[in-house]
N, C-alpha and C positions, 0 to 999 in steps of 0.2 A: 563289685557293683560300683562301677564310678572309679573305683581304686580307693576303695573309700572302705577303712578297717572294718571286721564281719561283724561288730558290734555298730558298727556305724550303721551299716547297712538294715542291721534290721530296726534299728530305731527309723532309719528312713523310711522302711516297705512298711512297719509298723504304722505310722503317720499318714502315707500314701491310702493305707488301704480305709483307713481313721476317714481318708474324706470319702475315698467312695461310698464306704456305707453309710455317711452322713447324705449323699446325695443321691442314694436307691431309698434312704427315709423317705428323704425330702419329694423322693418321684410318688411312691405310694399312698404319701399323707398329704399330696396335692392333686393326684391325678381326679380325685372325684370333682375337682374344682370344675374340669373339660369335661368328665365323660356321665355327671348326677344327670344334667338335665336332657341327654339324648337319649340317657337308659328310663330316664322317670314320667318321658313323654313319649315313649315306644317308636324313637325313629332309631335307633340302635340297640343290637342285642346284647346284652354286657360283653362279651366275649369281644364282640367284632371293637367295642367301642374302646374295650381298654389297649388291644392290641394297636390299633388306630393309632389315638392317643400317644402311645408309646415312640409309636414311631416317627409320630410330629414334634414330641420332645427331641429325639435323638435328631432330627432333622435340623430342627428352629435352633439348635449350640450350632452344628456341623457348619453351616451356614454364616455360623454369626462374626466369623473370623472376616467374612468382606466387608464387615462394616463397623471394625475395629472394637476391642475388646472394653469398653467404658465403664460397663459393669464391675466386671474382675478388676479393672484399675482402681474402682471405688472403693471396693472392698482388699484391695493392698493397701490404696493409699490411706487406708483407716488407720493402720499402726503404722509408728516410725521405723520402717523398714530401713533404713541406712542404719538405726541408730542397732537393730536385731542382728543386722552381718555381722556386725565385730563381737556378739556377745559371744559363749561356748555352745559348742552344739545341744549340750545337754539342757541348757537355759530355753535356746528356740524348741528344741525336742518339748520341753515341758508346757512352754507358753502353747503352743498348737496343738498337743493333746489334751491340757484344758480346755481349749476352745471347743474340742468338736466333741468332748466326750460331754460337755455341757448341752451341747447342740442337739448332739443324739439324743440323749436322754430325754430332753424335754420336748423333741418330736415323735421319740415313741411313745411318751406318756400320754400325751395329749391326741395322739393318734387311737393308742390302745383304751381311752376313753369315747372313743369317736368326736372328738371336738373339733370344729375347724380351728388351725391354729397356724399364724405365718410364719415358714421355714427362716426367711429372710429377718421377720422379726427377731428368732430364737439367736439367729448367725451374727447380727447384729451387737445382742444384747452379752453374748460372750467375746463379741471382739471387744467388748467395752469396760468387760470383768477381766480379763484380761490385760487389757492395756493399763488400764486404773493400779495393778496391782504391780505393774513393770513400771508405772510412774513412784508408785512408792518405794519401790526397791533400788531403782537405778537413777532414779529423780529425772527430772524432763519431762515433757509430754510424753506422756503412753499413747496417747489418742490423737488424731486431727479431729479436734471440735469441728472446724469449720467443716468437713466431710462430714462428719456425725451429724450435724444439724441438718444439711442437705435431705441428708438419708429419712434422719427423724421425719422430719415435715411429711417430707414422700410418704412416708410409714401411719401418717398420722391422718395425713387429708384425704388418703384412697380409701379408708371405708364411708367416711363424709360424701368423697367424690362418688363411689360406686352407688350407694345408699339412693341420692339425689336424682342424680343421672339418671340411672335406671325409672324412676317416679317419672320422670319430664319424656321420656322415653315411650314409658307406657301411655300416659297422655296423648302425647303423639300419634300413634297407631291407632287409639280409640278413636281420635278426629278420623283420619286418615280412612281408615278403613271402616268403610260402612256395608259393602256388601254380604262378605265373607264373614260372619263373626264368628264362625267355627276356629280363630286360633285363641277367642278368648274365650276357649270352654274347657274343660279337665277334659283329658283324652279316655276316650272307653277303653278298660282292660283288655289284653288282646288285638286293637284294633290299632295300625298303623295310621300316621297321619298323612291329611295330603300330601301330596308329592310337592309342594312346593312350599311348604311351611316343613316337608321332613329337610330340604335343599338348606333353606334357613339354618335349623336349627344342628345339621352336620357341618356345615358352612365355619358358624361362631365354633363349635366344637375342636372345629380342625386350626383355627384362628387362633382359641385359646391358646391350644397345645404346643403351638411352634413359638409362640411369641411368649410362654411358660418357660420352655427346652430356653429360647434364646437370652432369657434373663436371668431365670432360679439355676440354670448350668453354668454362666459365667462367674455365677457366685463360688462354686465348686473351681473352677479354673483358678480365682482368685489364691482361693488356698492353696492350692499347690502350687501355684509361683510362688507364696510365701514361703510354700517348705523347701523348696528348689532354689530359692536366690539364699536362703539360708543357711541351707547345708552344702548347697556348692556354687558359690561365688563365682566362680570362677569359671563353670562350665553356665550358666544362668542368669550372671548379672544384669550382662547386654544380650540384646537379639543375637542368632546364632550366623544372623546374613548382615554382621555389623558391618561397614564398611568404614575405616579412618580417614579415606579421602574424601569418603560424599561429607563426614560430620563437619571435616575441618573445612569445607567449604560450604557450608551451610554456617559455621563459625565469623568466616571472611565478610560472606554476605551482609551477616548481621551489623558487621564491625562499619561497611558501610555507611547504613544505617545508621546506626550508633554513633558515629562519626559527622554526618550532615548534621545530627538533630544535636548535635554538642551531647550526649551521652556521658559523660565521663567513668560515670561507675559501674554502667553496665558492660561498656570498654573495659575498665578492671576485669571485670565477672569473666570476661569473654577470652581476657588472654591468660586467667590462671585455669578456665576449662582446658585448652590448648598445651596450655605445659603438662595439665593430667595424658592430655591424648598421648603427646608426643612418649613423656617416661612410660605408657603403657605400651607403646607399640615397638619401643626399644625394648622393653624388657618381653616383648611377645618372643622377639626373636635373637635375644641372647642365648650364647649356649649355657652359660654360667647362673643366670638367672634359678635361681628357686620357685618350688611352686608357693609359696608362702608370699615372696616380694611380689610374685604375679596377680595372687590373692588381692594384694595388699594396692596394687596399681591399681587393679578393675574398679574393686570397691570404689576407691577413690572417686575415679571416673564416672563411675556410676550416681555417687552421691554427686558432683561437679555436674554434668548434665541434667538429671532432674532439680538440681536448685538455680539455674538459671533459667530450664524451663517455665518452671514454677513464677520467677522472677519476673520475666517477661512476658507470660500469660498476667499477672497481678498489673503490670504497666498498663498493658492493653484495653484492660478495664476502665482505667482514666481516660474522661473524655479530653483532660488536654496532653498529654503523655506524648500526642504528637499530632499535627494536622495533616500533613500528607498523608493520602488514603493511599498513595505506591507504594510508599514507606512500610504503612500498615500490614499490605498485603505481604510484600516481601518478607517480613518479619514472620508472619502465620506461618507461610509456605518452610519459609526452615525451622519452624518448631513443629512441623511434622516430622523430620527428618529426626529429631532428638525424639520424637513421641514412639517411632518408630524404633530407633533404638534400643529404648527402653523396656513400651506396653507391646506386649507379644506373648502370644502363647506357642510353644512345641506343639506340632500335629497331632501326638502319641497322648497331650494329655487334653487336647479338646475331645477323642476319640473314648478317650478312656473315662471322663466324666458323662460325653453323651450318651454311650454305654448303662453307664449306673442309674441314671439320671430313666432313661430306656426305659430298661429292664425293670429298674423301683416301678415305673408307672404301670406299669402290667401285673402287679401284683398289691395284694392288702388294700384295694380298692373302697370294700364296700361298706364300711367302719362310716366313715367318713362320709361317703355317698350316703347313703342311708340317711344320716342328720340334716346334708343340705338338701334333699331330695325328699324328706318323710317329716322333719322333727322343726324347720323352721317357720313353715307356716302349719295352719290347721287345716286345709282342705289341699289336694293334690294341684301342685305345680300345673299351669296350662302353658299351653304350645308358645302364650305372648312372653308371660314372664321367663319362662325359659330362655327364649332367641335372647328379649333388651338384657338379661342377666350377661349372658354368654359376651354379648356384643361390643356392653362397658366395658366388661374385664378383657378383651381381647383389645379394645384400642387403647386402654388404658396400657395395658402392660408394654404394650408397643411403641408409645410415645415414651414412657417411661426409661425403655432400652434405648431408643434414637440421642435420649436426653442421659444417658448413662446415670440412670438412678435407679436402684435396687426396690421393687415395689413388691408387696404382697398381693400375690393371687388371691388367696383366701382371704383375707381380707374386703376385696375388691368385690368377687365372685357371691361372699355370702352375706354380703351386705347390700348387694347389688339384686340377689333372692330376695331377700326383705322387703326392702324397698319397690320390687313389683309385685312383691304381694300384698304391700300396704297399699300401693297405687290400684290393685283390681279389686280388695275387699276393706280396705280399711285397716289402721292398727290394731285393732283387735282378732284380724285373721294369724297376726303371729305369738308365735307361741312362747310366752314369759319363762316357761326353765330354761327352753335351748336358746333363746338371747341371752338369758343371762351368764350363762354360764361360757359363751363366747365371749361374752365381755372380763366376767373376770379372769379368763383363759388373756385377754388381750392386755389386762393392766398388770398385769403377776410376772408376764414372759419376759419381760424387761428385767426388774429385780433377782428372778429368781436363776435366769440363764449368769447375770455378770455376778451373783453369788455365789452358784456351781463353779464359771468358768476361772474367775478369782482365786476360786480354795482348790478346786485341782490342781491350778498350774501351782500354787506355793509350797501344793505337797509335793507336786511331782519333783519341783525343783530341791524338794532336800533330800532325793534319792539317785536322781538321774544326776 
């Protein structure tokens, strides 16, 4: 496998298979998120709706490679991934099956409770148990605060945002619609709804599902670039369509640049990136060369490109950094080329998570349906709160991916149910155990994932 010793290998398929089945959880303890409200308003039969579903997940990742990987980059760039290359396999081995066996756990627990509970939030909260405990062992940053806080926010203000939203939403409609008020009544057992409130409400359904697949599956991606850039550097560092003459000219460019605006140090930056290129594309094709010093070039290279990236994305941000807006431009345009690089996923493993990601959503459905559909309000969901639930959490999660931040479906979705059922009958139409108990599900996931993810990875690491 890889050329990679039979022990190596199976710590690797070991890992590999670690996020799949973290990401067929993650499908089945979110699919109710898309498929509660078209089964609990009879405009889908469960069957049709989880299959549906499923394949809007596997769609919404397949898809998501044209409009570049943001998410998965988020969730790499949460740990110091340059600083995990040079550890031993056994080290990264242990730090990433902490993480997901923390992940797991707390998604099937909280599934097998039926409680909404955010995947993203769990994945989070062990990247952070995790890193925390690789800060204490090897000292440095474990973690990018700066990502984590991004992350946080997002994690924090989508059930606020859904909640609200959703209320202003239903407002809305009540103005709006005066003739028809058939979408704001409970649907009679049995009886399909109009055909164009059931349009609506498979509409948001199928919205959810792909902009779900296209965000909670690049979380999945993320992981396995980290166990792939980890355990083989060399086959994974860089893109596999690197090119050395487009980077070193996209280098020139800069230099430029860098050049007119008096630059000096970014000039540094930019010609010890260049001496990385060159000693790695001599030793590509040395015969003498080892795979070790090739190792050892990539890495290099790889840490070299994304810290000037990083560098001159941080410049960019300063309104005086430079006043030529051609300057400006030029400079983006070849921090594509480094982005490009770098953030990329293999076809084999966007396929391989859409897959799991799939297939999770087609099964162990109704746990979880059941509480957002039966147990958060007191009288049955109608056709209005349905659609604004669906509608928030689909353009939420969508801007959320456009903005490469990792957002909670559930979160969004069951908070966004509330919120229209407080908007059609008042706070008293929802039901004080199943709040509460999403709530303490929400304050707990944080502690108790970077507690798991922590002490697993410190055991694992005094056996592996």
């Amino acid at each position: 496998m890889f050329g990679m010793e039979s022990w190596m290998g199976i710590l690797f398929a070991l890992c590999i298979l670690a996020v799949c089945v973290f990401e067929f959880a993650n499908g089945f303890h979110d699919t109710a998120n898309a498929v509660a409200t078209v089964i609990y308003t009879g405009s889908l039969k469960p069957n049709y709706a989880v299959v549906w579903s499923g394949f809007c997940n596997f769609l919404g990742l397949l898809v998501s490679g044209y409009f570049g990987y943001k998410v998965a980059m988020g969730i790499v760039n949460l740990l110091p991934l340059n600083d995990l290359i040079n550890l031993s396999t056994g080290e990264s081995v242990s730090l990433v099956l902490g993480m997901l066996l923390s992940g797991i756990i707390w998604n099937l627990g909280t599934w097998y409770l039926g409680i909404p509970c955010s995947s993203s939030h769990t994945l989070i909260g062990s990247i952070l148990g995790a890193g925390l405990v690789f800060s204490w062992i090897h000292g440095g940053d474990g973690v990018n605060w700066s990502k984590a806080g991004d992350i946080g926010l997002s994690l924090l203000v989508s059930p606020i945002f859904g909640f609200s939203v959703t209320i202003l939403m239903m407002y809305i409609l009540k103005r709006v619609i005066k003739a028809d008020k058939l979408i704001f009544k409970e649907p009679e057992p049995g009886n399909r709804p109009p055909t164009w409130i059931r349009a609506i409400l498979i509409a948001t359904c199928t919205l959810v599902s792909f902009f779900h697949g296209n965000n909670d599956g690049q979380k999945g991606i993320g992981l396995v670039l980290i166990i792939l850039i980890t355990f083989m550097p060399l086959q994974f560092a860089l893109n596999s369509e690197f090119n050395v003459n487009k980077t070193m000219q996209a280098l020139n460019n800069m230099d430029q640049v860098f050049e007119q605006e008096n630059k000096t140090d970014l000039l540094i930056k930019s010609n010890k990136v260049k001496e990385k290129l060159l000693h790695y594309e001599a030793l590509k094709v040395s015969p003498i060369a080892t795979d070790k010093n090739k190792r050892t070039a990539i890495v290099e290279l790889r840490v070299a490109l994304t810290d000037i990236n990083k560098k001159v994305v941080n410049e960019l941000k300063n309104p005086t950094f430079i006043d030529n807006k051609s300057n400006i431009s030029v400079l983006k345009d070849q921090l594509e080329v480094f982005k490009n690089d770098t953030e990329y996923s293999p076809q084999w493993v966007t396929l391989m998570i859409a897959l799991s990601l799939g297939l999770g959503t087609m099964i162990g459905w109704k746990r979880i349906a059941i509480t957002i559909g039966e147990k958060i309000g007191k009288k049955h969901m109608t056709y209005a709160e349905g659609a604004t639930a669906e509608l928030t959490a689909a353009s939420t999660i969508g801007l959320s991916s456009a903005f490469g931040l990792p957002v909670s479906t559930t979160h969004v979705l069951s908070s966004g149910v509330a919120g229209a059922m407080t908007a059609s009958k008042g706070i008293k139409n929802l039901q004080p155990a199943t709040i509460k108990a999403i709530a303490i599900a929400w304050l707990l996931t944080l502690p108790v994932t970077i507690t798991l993810a922590g002490g697993f990875y410190y055991l694992f690491r005094l056996f592996i």
